[in-house]
mmCIF file of the N, C-alpha and C atoms, coordinates in Angstrom:
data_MODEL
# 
_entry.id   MODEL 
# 
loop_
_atom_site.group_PDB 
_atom_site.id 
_atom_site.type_symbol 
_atom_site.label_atom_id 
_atom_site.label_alt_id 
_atom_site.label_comp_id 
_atom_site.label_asym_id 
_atom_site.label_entity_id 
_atom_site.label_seq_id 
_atom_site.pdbx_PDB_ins_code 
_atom_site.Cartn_x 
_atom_site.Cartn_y 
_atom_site.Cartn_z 
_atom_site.occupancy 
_atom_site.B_iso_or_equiv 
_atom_site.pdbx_formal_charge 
_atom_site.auth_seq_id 
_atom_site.auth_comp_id 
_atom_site.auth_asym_id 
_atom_site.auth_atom_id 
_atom_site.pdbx_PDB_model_num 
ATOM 1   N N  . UNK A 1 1  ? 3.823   5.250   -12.201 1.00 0.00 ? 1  UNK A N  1 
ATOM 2   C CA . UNK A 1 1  ? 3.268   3.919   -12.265 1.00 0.00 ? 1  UNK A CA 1 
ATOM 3   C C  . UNK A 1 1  ? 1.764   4.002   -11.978 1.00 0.00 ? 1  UNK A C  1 
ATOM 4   N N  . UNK A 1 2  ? 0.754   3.570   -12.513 1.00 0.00 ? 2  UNK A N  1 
ATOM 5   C CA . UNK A 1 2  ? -0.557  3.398   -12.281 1.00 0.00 ? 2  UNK A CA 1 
ATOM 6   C C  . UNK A 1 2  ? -0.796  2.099   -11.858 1.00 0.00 ? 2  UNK A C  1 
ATOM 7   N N  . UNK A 1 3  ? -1.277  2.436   -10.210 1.00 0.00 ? 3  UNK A N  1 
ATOM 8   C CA . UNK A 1 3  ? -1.519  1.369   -9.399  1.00 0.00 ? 3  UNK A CA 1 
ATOM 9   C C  . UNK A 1 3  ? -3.236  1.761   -9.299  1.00 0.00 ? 3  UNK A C  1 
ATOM 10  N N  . UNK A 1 4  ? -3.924  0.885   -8.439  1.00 0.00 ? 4  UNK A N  1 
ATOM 11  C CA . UNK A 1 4  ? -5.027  0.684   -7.900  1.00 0.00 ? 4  UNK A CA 1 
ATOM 12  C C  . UNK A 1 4  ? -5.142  0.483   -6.588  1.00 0.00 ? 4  UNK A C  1 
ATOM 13  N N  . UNK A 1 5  ? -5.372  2.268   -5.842  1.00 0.00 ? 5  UNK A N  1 
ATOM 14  C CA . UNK A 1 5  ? -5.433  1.968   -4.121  1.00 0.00 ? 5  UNK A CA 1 
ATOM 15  C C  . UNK A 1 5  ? -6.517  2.039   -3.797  1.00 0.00 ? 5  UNK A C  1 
ATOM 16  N N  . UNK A 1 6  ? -6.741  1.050   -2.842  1.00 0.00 ? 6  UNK A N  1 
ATOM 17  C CA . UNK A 1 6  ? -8.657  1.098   -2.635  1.00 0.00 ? 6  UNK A CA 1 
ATOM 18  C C  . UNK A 1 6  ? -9.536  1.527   -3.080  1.00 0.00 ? 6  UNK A C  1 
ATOM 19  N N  . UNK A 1 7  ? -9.210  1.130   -4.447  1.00 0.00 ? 7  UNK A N  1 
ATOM 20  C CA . UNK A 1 7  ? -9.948  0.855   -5.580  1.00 0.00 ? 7  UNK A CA 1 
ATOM 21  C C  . UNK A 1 7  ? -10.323 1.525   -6.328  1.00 0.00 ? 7  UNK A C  1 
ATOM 22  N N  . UNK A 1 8  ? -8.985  2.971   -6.467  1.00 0.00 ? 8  UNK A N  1 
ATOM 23  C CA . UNK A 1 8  ? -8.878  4.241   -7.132  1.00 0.00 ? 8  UNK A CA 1 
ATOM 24  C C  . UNK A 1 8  ? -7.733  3.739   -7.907  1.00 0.00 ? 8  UNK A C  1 
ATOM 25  N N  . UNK A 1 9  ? -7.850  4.539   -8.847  1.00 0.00 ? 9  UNK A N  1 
ATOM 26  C CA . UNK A 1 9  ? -6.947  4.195   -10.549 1.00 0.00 ? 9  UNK A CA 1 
ATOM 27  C C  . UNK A 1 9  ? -6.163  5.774   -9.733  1.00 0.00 ? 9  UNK A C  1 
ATOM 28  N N  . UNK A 1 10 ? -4.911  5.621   -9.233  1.00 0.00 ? 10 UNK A N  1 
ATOM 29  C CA . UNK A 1 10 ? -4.010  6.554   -9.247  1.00 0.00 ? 10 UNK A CA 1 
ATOM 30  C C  . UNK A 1 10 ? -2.534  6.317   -9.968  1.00 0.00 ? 10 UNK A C  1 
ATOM 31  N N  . UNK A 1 11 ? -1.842  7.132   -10.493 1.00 0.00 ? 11 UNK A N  1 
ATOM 32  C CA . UNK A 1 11 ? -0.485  6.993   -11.031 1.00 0.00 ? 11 UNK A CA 1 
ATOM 33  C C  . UNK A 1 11 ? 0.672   7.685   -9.748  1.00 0.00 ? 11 UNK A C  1 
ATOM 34  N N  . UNK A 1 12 ? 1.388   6.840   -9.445  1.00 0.00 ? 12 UNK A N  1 
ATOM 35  C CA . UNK A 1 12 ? 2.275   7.639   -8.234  1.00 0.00 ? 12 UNK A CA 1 
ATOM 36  C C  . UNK A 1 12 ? 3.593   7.296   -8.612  1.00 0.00 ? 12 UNK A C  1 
ATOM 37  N N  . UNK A 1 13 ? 4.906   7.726   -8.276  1.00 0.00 ? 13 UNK A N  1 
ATOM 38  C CA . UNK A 1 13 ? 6.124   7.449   -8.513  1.00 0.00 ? 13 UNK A CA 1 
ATOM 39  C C  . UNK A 1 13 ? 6.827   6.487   -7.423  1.00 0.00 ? 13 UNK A C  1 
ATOM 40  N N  . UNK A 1 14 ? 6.643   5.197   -7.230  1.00 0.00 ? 14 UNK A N  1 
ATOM 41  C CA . UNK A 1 14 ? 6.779   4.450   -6.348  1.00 0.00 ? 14 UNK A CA 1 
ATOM 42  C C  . UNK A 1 14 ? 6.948   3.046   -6.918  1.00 0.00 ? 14 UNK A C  1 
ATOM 43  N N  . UNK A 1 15 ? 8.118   2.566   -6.528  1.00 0.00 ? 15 UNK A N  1 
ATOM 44  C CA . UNK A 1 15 ? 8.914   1.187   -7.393  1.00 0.00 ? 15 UNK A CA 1 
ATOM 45  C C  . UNK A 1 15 ? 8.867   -0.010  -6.392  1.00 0.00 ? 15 UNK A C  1 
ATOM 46  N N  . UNK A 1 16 ? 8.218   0.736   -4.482  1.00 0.00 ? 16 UNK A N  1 
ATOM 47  C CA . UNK A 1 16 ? 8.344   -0.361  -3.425  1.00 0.00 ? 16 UNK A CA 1 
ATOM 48  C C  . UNK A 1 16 ? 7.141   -0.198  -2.675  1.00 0.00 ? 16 UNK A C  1 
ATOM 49  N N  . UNK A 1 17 ? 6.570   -0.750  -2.324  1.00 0.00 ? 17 UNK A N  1 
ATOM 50  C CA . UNK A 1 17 ? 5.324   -0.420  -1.532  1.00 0.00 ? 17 UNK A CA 1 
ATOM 51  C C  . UNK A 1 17 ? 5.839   0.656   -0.309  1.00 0.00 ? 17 UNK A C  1 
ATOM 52  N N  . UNK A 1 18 ? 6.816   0.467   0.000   1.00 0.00 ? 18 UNK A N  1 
ATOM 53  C CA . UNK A 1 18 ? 7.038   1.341   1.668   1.00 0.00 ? 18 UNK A CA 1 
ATOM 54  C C  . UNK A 1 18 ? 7.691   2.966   1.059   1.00 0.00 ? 18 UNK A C  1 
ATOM 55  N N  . UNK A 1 19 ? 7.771   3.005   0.017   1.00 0.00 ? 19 UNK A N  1 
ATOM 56  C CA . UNK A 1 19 ? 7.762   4.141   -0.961  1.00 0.00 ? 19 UNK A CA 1 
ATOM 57  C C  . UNK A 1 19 ? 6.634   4.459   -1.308  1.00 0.00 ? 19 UNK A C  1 
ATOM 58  N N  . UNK A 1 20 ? 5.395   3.775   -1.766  1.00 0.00 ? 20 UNK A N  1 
ATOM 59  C CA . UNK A 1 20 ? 3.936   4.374   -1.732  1.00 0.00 ? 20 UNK A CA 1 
ATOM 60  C C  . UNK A 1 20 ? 3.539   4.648   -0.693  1.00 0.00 ? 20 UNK A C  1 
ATOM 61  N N  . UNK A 1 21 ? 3.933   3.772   0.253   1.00 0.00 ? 21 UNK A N  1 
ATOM 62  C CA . UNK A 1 21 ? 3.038   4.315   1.784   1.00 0.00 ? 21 UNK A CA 1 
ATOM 63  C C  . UNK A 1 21 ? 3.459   5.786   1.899   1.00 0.00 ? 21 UNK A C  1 
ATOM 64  N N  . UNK A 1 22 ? 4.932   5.992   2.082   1.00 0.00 ? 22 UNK A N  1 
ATOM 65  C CA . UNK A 1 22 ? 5.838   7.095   2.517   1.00 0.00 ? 22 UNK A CA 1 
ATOM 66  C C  . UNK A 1 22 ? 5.006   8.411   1.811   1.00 0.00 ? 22 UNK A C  1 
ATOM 67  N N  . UNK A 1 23 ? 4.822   8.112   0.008   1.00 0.00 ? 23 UNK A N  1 
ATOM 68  C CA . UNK A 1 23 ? 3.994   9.050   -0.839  1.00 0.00 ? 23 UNK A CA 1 
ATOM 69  C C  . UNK A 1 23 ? 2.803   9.595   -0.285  1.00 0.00 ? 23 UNK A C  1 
ATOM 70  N N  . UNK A 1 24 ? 1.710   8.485   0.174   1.00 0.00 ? 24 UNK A N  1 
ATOM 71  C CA . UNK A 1 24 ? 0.667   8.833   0.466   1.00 0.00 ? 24 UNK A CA 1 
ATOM 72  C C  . UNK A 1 24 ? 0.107   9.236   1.929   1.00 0.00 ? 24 UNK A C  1 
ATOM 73  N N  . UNK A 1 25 ? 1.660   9.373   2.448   1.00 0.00 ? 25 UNK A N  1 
ATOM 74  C CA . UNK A 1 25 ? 1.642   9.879   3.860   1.00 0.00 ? 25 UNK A CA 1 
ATOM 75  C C  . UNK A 1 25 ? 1.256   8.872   5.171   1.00 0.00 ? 25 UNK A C  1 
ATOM 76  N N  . UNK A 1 26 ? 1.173   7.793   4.736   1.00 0.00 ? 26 UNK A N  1 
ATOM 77  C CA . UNK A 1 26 ? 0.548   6.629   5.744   1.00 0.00 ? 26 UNK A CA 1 
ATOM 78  C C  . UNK A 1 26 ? 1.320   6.338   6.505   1.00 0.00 ? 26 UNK A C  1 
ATOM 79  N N  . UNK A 1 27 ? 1.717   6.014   7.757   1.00 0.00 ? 27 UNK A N  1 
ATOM 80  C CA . UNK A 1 27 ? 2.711   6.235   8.803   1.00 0.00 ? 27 UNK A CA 1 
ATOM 81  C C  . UNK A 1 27 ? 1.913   4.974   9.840   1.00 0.00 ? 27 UNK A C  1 
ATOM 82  N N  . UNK A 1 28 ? 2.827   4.322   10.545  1.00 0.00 ? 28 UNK A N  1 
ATOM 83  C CA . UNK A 1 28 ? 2.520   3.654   11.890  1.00 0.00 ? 28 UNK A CA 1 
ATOM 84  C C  . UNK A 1 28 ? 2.562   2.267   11.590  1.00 0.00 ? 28 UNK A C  1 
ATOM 85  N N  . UNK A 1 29 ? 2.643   1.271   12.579  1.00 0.00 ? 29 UNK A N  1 
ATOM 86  C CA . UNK A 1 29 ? 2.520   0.084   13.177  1.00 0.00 ? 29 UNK A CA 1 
ATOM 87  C C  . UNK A 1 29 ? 1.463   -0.461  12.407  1.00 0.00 ? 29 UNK A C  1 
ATOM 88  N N  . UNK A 1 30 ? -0.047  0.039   12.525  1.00 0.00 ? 30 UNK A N  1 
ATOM 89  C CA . UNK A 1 30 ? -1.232  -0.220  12.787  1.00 0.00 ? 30 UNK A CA 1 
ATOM 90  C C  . UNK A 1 30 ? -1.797  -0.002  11.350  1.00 0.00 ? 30 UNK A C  1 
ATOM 91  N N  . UNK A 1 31 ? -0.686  -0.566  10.196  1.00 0.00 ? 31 UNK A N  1 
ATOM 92  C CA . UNK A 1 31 ? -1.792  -0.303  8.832   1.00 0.00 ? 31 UNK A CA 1 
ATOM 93  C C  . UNK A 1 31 ? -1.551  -2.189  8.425   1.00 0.00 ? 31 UNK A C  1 
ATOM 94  N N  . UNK A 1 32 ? -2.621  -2.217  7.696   1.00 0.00 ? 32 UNK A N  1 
ATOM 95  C CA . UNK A 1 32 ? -2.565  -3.751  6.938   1.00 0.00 ? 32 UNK A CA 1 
ATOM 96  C C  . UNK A 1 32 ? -2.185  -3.524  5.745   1.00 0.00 ? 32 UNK A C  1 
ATOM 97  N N  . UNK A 1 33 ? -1.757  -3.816  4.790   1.00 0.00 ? 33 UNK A N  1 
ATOM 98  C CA . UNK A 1 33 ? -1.526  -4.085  3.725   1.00 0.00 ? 33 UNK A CA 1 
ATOM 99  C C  . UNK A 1 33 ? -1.494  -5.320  2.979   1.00 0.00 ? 33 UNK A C  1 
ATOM 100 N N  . UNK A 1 34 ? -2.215  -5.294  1.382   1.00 0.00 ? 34 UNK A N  1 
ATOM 101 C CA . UNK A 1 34 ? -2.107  -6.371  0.354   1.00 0.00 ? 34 UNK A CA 1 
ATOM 102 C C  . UNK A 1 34 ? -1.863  -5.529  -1.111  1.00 0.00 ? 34 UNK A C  1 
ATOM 103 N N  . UNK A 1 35 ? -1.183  -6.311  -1.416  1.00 0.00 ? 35 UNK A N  1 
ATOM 104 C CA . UNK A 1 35 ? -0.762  -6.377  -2.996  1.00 0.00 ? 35 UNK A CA 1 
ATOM 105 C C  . UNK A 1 35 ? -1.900  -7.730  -3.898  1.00 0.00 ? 35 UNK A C  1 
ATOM 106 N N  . UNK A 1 36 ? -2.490  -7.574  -4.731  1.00 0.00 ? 36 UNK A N  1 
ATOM 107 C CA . UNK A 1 36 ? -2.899  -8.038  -5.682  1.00 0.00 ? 36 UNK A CA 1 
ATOM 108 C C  . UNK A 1 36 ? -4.115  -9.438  -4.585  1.00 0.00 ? 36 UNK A C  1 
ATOM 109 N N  . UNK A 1 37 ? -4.528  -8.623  -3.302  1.00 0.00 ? 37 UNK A N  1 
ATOM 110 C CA . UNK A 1 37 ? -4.865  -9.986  -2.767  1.00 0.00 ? 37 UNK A CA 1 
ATOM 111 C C  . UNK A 1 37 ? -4.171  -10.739 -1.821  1.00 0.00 ? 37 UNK A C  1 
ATOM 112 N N  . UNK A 1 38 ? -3.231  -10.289 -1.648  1.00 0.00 ? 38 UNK A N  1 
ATOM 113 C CA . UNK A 1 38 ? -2.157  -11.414 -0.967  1.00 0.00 ? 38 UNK A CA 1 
ATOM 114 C C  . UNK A 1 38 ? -1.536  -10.010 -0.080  1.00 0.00 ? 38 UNK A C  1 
ATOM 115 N N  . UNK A 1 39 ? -1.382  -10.715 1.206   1.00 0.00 ? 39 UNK A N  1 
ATOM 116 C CA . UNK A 1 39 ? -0.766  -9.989  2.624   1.00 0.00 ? 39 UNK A CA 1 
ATOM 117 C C  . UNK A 1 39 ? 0.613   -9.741  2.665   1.00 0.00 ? 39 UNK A C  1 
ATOM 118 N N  . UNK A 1 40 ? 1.015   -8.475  2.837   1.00 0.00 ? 40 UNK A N  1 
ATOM 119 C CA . UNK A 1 40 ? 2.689   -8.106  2.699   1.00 0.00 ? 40 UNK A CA 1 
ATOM 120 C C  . UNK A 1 40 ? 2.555   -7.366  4.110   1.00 0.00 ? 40 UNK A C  1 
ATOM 121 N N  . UNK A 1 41 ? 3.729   -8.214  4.681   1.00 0.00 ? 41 UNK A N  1 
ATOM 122 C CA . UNK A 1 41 ? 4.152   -7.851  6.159   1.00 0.00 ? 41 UNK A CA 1 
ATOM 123 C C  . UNK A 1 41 ? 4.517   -6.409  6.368   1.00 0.00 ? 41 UNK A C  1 
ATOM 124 N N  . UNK A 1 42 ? 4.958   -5.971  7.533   1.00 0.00 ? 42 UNK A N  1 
ATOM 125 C CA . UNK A 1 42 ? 5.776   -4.328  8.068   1.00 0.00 ? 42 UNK A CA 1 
ATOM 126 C C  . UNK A 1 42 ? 6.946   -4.883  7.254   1.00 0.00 ? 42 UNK A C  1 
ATOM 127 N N  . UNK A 1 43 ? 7.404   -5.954  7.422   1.00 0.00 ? 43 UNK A N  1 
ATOM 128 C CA . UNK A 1 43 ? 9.005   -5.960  7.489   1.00 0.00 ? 43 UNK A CA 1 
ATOM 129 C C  . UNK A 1 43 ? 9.507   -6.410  6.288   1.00 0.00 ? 43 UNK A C  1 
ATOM 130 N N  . UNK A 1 44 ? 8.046   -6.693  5.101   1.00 0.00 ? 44 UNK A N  1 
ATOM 131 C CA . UNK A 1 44 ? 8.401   -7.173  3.543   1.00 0.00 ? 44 UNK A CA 1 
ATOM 132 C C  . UNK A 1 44 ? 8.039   -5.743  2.809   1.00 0.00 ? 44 UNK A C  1 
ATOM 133 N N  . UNK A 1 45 ? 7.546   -4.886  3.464   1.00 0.00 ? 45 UNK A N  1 
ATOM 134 C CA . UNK A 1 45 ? 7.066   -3.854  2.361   1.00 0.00 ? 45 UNK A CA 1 
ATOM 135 C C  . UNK A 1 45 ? 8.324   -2.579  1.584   1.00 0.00 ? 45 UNK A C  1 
ATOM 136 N N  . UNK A 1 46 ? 9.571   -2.505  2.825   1.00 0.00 ? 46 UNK A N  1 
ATOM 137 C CA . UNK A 1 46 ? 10.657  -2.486  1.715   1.00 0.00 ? 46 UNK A CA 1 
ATOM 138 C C  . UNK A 1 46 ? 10.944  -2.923  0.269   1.00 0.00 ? 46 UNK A C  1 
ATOM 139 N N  . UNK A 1 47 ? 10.893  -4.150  0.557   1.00 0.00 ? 47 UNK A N  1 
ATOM 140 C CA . UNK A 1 47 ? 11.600  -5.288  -0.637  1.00 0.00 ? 47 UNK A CA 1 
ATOM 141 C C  . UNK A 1 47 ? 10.759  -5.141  -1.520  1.00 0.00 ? 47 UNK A C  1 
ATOM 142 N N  . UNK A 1 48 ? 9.292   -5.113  -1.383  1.00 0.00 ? 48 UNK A N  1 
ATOM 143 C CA . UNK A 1 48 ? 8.124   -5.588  -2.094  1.00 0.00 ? 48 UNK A CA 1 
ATOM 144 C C  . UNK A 1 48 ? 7.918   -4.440  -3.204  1.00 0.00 ? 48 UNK A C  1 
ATOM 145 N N  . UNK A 1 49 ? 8.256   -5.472  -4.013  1.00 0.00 ? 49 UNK A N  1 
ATOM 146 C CA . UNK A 1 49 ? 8.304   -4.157  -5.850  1.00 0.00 ? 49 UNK A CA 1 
ATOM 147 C C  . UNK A 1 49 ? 6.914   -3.949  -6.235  1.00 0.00 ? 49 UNK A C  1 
ATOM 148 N N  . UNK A 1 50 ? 7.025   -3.358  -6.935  1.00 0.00 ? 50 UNK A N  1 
ATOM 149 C CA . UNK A 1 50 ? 5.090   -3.291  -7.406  1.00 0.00 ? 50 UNK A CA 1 
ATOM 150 C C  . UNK A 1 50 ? 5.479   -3.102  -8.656  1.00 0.00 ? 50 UNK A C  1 
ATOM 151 N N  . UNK A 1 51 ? 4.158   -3.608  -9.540  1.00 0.00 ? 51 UNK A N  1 
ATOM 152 C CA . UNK A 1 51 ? 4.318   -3.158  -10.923 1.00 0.00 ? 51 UNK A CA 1 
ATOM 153 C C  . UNK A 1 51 ? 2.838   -2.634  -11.490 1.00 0.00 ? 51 UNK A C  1 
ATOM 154 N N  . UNK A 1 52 ? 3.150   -1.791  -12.502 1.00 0.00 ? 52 UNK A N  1 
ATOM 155 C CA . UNK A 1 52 ? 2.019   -1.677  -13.243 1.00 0.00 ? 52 UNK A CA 1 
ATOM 156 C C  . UNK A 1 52 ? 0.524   -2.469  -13.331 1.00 0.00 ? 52 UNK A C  1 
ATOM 157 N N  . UNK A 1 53 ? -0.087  -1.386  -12.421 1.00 0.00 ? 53 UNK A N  1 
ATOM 158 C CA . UNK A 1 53 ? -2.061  -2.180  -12.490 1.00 0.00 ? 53 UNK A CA 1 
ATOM 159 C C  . UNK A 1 53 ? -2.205  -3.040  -11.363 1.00 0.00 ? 53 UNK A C  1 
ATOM 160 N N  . UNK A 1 54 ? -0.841  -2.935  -10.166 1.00 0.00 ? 54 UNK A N  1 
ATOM 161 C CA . UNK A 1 54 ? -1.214  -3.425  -9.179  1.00 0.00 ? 54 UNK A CA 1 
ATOM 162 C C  . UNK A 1 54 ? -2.427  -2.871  -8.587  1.00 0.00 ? 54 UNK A C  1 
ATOM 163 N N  . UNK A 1 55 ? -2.959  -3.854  -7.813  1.00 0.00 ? 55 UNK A N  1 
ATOM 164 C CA . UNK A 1 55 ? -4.548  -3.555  -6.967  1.00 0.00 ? 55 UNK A CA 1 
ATOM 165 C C  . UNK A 1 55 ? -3.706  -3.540  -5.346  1.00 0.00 ? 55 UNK A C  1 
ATOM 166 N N  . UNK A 1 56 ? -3.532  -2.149  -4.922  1.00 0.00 ? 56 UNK A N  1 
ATOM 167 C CA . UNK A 1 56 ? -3.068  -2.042  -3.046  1.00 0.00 ? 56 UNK A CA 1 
ATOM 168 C C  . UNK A 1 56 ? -4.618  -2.202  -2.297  1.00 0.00 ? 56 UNK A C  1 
ATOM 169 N N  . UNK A 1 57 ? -4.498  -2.731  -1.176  1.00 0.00 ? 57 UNK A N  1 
ATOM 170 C CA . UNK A 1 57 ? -5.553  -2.073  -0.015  1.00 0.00 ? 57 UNK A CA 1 
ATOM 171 C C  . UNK A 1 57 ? -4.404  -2.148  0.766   1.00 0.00 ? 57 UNK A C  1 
ATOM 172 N N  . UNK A 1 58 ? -5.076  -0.625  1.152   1.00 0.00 ? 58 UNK A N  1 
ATOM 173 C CA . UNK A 1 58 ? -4.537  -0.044  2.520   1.00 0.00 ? 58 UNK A CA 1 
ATOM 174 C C  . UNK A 1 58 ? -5.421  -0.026  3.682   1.00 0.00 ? 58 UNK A C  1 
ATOM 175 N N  . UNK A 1 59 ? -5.240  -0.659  4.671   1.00 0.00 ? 59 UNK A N  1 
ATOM 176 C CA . UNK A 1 59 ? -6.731  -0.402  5.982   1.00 0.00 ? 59 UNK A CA 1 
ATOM 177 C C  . UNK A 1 59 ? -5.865  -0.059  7.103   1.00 0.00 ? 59 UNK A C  1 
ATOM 178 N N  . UNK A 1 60 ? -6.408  0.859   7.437   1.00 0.00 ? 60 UNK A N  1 
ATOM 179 C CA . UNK A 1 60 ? -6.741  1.725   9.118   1.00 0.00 ? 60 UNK A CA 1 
ATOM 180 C C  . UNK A 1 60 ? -7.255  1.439   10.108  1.00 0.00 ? 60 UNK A C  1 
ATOM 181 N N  . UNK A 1 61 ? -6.780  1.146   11.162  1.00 0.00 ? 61 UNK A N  1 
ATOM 182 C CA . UNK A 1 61 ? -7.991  0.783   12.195  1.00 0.00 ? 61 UNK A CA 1 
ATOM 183 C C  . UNK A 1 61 ? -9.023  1.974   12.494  1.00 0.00 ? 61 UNK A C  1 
ATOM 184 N N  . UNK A 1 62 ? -10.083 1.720   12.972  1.00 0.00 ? 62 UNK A N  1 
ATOM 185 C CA . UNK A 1 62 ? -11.404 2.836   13.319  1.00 0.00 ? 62 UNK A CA 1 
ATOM 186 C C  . UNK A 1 62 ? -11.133 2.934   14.559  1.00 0.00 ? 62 UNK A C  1 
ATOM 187 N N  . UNK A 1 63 ? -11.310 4.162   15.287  1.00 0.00 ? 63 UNK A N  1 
ATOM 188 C CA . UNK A 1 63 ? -11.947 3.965   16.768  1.00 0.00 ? 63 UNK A CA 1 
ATOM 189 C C  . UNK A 1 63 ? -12.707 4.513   16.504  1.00 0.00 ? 63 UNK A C  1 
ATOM 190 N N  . UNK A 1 64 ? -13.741 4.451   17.434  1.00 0.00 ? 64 UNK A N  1 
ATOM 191 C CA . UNK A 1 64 ? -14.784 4.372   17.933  1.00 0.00 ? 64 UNK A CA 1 
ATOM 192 C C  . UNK A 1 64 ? -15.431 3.418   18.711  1.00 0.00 ? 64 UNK A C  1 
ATOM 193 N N  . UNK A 1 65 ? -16.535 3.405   19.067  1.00 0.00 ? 65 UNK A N  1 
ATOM 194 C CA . UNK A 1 65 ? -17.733 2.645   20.341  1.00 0.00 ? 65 UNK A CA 1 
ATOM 195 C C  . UNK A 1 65 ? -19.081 2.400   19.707  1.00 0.00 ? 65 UNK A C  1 
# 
């Protein structure tokens, strides 16, 4: 499927968002996620299908001071 993750044109094999995360190794509590613009919870990103030319952001918190 060719999605759009922060704002890279990648093709990955992933039909659920918590299946892309899993792909791209992203792990923890502490990530945000949106689909097309719009906010998908910890506990919707199972369910949450994706399709072709979706736009993901994925964000990380920073530490630092």
């Amino acid at each position: 499927m060719q999605l759009i993750i922060n704002g890279e044109a990648q093709t990955i094999a992933a039909t659920t968002l918590l299946q892309l995360l899993t792909a791209l190794d992203y792990e923890g509590d502490w990530l945000a996620t949106a689909v097309n613009g719009e906010l998908v919870h910890r506990e919707d990103r199972e369910e949450h299908m994706l399709n072709d030319n979706d736009r993901i952001e994925i964000l990380t918190p920073m530490q630092g001071g």
